[in-house]
Structures are given as C-alpha cells and as structure tokens.
C-alpha positions in Angstrom: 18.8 1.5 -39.6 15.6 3.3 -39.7 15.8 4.5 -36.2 19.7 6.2 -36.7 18.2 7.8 -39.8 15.4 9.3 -37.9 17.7 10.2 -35.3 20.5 11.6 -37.6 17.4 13.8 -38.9 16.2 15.0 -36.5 20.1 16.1 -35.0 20.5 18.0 -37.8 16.9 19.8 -37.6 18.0 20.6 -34.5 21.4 21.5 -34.8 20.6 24.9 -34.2 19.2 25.0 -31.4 20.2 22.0 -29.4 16.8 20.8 -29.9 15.5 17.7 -27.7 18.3 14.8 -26.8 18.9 12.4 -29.1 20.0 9.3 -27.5 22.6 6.6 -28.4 23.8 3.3 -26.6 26.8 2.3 -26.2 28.8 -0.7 -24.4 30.9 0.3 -21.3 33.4 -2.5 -19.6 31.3 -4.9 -20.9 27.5 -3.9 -20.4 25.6 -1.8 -22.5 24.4 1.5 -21.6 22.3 4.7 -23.3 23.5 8.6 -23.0 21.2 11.0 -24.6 22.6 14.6 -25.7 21.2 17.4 -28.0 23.0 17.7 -31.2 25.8 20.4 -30.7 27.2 17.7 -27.6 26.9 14.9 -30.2 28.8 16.9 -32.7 31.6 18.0 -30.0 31.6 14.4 -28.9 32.5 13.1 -32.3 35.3 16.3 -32.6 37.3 15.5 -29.5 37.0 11.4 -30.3 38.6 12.3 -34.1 41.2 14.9 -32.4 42.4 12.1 -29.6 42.3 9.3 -32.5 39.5 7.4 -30.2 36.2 6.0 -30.9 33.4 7.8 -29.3 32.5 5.0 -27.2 36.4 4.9 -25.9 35.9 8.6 -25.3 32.8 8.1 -23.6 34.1 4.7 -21.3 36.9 7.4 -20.6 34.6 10.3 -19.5 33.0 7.3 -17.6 35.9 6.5 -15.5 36.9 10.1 -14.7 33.1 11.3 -13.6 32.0 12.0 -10.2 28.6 12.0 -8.6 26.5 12.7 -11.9 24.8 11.2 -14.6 26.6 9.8 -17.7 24.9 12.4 -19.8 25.8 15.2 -17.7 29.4 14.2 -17.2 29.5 14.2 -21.2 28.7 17.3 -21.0 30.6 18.8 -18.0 33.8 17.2 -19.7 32.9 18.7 -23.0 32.8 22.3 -21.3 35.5 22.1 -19.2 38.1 21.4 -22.7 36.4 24.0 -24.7 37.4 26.4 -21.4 40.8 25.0 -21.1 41.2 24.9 -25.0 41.7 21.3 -26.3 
C-alpha cells in the first residue's frame, strides 16, 4: 500500500510535467507483466478505460493484442495518440 501511495505521489508531483515513469503491473492472458508511463499517459489511460466501460488492465491486454513491433509501454502510448488525433 505504501508503494501505490508513493507512486500516486509522486504522479501527481509530476503531473505537470510528465515527470519520470511511474510503473504499474498488470496480468495479461494469464502472466503478469509491468508498463511504466509518466503521469499524463496514466491519466489518459484511466479516461479512455472509464469512456469504453473497461478496466485499465482490459484496455491495456487490448492495446496488447493490437500492437506491432514495440514495447508495451510505447504502444500505450502510440494508441493513446493516435485516439486523441482521431478524436475518441
């Protein structure tokens, strides 16, 4: 409990800015597996879950199905820009 309060903390220090990644885990088809994004991506992360009624972590094992060649992290992130372009 500690650890997610540090971390909530610190995401909020550094909302601003991005700041440094703050990393979560999460479980994927069944094995466990850690992202890290700066706040702002958390924060969009946790939008587009509430908006398409999902959990993050179904979002996430969603983003994970549909990336290609890249890091989880950075497919977060790619999928996060390409629906703020396209407007969802």
């Amino acid at each position: 409990m500690a650890q997610r309060q540090g971390n909530a903390d610190h995401a909020r220090r550094s909302s601003g800015t991005g700041g440094r990644p703050v990393k979560r885990s999460f479980t994927i088809d069944g094995h466990r597996t850690s992202i890290s994004l700066e706040a702002p991506f958390w924060e969009a992360l946790k939008a587009a879950a509430v908006h398409d009624g999902v959990p993050v972590s179904r979002l996430i094992e969603r983003i994970d199905k549909e990336r290609e060649g890249c890091g989880l992290s950075s497919a977060v992130r790619m999928w996060l820009f390409a629906r703020r372009r396209d407007g969802s």
